[in-house]
MMTF fields as JSON, N, C-alpha, C and O atoms, coordinates in Angstrom:
{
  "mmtfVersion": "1.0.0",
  "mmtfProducer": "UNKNOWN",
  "numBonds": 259,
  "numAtoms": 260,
  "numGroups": 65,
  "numChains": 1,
  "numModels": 1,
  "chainsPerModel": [1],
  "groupsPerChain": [65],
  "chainIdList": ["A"],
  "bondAtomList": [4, 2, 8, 6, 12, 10, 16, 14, 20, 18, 24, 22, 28, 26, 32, 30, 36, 34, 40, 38, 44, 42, 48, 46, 52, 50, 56, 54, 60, 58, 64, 62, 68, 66, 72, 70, 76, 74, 80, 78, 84, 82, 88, 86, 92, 90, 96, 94, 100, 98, 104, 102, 108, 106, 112, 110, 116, 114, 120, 118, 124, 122, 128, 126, 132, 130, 136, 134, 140, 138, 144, 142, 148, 146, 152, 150, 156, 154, 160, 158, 164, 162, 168, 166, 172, 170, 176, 174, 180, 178, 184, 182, 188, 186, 192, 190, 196, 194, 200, 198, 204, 202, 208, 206, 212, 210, 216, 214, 220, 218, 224, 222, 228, 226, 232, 230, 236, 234, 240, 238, 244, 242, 248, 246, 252, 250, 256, 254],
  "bondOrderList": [1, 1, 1, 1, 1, 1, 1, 1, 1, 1, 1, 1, 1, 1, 1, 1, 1, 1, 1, 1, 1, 1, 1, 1, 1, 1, 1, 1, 1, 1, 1, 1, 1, 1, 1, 1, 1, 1, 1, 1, 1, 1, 1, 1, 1, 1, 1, 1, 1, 1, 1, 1, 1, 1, 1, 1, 1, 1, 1, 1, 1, 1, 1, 1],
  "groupList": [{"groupName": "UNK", "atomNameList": ["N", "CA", "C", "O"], "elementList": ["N", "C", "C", "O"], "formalChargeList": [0, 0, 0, 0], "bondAtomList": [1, 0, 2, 1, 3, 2], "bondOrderList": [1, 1, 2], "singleLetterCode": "X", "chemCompType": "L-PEPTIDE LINKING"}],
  "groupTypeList": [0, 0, 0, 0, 0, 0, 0, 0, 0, 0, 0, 0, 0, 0, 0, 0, 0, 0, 0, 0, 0, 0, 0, 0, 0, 0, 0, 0, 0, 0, 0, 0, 0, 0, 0, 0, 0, 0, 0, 0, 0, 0, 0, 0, 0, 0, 0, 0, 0, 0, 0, 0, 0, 0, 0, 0, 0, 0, 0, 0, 0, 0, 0, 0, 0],
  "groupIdList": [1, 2, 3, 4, 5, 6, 7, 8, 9, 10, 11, 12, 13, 14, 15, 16, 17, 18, 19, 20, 21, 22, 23, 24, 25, 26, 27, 28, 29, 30, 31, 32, 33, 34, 35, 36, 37, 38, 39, 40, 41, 42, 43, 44, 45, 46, 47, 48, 49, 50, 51, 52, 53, 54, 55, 56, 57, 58, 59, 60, 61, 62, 63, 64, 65],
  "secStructList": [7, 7, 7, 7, 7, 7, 3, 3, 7, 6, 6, 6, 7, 7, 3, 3, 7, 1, 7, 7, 7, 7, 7, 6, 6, 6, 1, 1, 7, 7, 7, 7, 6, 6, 2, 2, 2, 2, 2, 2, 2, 2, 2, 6, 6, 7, 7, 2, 2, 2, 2, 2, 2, 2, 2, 2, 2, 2, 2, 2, 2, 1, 7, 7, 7],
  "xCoordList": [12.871, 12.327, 12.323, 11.821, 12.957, 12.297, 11.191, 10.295, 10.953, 10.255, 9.326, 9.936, 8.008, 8.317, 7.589, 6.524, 8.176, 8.008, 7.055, 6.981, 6.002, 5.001, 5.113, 5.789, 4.523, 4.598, 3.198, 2.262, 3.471, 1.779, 2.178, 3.064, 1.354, 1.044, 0.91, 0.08, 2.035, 1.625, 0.378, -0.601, 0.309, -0.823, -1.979, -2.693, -2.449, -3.531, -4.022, -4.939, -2.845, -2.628, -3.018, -3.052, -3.291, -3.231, -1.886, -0.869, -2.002, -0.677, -1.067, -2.184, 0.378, 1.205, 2.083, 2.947, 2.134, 3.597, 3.99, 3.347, 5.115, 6.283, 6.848, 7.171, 6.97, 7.9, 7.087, 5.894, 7.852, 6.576, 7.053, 8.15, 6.307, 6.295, 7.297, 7.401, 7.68, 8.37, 6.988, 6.322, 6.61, 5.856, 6.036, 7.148, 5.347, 5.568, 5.392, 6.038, 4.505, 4.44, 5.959, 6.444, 6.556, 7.951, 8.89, 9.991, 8.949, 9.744, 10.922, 12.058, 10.03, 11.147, 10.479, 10.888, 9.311, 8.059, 8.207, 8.662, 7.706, 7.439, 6.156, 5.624, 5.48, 4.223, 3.659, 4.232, 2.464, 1.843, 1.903, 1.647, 2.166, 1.951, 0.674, 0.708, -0.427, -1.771, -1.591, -1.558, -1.52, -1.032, -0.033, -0.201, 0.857, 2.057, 1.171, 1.488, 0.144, -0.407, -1.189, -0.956, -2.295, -3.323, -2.296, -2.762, -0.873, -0.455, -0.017, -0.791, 0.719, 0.789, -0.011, 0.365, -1.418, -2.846, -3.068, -3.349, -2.9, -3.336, -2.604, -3.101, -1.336, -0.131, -0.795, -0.82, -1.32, -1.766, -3.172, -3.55, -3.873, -5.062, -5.835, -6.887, -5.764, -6.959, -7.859, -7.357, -9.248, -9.661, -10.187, -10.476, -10.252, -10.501, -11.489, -11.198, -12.601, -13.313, -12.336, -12.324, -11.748, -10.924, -9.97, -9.63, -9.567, -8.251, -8.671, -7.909, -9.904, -10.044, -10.482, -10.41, -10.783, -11.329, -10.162, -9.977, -9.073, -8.128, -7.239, -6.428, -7.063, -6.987, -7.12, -6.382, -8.892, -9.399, -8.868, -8.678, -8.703, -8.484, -6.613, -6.061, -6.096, -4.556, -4.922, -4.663, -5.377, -6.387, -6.476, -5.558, -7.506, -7.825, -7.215, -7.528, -5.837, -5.002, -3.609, -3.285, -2.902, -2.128, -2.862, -2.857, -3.307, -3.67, -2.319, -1.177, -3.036, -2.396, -1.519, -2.031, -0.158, 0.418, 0.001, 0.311],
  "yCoordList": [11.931, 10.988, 11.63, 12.743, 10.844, 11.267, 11.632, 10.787, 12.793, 13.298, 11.875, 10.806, 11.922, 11.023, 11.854, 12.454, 11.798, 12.29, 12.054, 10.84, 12.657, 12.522, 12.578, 13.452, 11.747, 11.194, 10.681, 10.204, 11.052, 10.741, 9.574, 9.594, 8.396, 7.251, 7.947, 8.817, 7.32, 7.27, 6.519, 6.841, 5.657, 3.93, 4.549, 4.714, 5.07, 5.337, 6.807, 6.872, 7.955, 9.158, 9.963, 11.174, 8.806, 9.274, 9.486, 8.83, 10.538, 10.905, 10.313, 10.209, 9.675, 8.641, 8.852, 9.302, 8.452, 8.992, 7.203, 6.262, 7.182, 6.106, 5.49, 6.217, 4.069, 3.258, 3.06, 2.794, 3.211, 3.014, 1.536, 1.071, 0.987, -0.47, -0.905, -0.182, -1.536, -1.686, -2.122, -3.085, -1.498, -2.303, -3.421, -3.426, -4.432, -5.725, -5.627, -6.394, -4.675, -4.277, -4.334, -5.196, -3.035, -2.71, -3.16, -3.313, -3.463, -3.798, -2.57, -2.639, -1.309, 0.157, 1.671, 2.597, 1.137, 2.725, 2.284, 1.203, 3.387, 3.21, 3.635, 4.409, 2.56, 3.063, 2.673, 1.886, 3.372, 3.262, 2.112, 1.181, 1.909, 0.633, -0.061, -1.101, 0.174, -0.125, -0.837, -2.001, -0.006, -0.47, -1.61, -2.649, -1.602, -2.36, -3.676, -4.612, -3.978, -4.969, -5.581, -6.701, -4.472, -4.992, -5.828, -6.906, -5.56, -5.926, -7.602, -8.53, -7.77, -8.544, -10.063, -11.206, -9.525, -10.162, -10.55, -11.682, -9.43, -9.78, -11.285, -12.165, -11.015, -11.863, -13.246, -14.011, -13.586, -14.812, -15.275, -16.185, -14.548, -14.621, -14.146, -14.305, -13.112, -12.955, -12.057, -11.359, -12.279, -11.05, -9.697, -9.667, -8.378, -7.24, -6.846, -6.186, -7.575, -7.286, -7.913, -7.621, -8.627, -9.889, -8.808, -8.561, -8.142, -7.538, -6.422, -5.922, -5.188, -4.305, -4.955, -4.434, -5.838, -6.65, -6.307, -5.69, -6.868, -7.274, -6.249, -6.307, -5.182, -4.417, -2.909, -1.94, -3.44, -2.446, -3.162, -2.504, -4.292, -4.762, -4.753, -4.975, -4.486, -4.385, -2.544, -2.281, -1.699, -0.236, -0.639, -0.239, -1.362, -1.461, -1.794, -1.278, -2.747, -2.819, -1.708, -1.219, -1.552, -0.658, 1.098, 1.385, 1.798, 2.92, 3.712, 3.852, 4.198, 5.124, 6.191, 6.566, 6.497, 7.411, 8.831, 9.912],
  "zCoordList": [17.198, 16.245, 14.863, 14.705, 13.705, 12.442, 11.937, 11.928, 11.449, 10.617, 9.778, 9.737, 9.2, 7.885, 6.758, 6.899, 5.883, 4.212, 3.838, 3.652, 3.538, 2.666, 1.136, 0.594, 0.521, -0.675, -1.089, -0.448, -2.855, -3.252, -4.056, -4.91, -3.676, -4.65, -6.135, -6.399, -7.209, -9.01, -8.816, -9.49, -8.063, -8.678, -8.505, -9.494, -7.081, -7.144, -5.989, -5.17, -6.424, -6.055, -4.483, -4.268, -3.499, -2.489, -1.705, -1.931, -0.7, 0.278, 1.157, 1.663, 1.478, 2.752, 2.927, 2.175, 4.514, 5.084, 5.21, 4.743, 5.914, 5.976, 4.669, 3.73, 4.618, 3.64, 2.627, 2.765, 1.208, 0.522, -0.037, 0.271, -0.718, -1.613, -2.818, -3.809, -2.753, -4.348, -5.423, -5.044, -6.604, -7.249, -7.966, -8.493, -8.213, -8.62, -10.103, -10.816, -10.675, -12.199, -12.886, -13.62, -12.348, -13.152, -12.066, -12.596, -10.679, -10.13, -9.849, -9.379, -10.411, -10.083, -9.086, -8.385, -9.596, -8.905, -7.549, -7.175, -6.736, -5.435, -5.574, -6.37, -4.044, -4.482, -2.92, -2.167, -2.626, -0.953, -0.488, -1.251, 0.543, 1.365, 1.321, 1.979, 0.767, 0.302, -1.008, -1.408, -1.346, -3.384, -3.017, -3.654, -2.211, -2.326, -1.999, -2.733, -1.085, 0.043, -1.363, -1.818, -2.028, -3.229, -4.058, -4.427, -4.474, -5.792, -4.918, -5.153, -4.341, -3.638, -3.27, -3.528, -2.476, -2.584, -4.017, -4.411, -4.777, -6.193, -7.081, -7.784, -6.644, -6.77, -6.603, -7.567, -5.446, -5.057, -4.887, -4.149, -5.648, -6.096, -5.802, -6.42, -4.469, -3.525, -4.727, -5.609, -4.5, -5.354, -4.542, -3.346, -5.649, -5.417, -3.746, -2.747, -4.12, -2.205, -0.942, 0.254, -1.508, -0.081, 0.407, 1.563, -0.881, -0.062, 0.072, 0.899, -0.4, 0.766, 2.453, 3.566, 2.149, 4.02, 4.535, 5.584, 3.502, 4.633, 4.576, 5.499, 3.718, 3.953, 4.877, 5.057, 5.462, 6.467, 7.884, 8.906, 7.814, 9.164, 9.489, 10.567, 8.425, 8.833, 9.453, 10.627, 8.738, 8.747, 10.481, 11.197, 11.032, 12.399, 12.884, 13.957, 13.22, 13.703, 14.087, 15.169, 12.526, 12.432, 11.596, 10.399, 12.567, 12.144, 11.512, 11.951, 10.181, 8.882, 10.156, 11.211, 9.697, 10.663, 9.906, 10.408]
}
């Protein structure tokens, strides 16, 4: 099995491993699969508390590798 690369979020400087996000800002950074989920949510209105919820529960489902 592959290895996966650790990499630190620019957006909001934590290390993650797997795929990271395209950002929706510049449409060029890569950025955590978290950041990628917030900008996203953000996209369609959810606000700031909605999407850590739903954030912790993608968290309880799919645990951080």
């Amino acid at each position: 099995m592959k290895e996966l690369k650790t990499a630190t979020c620019p957006k909001c400087g934590q290390e993650y491993k797997g795929v990271p996000a395209l950002s929706r800002e510049d449409n060029a950074t890569l950025i955590c699969p978290d950041c990628g989920t917030r900008e996203a949510l953000e996209f369609i209105g959810v606000y700031a508390e909605e999407q850590e919820k739903i954030i912790s529960i993608i968290h309880s489902h799919y645990p951080m590798v």
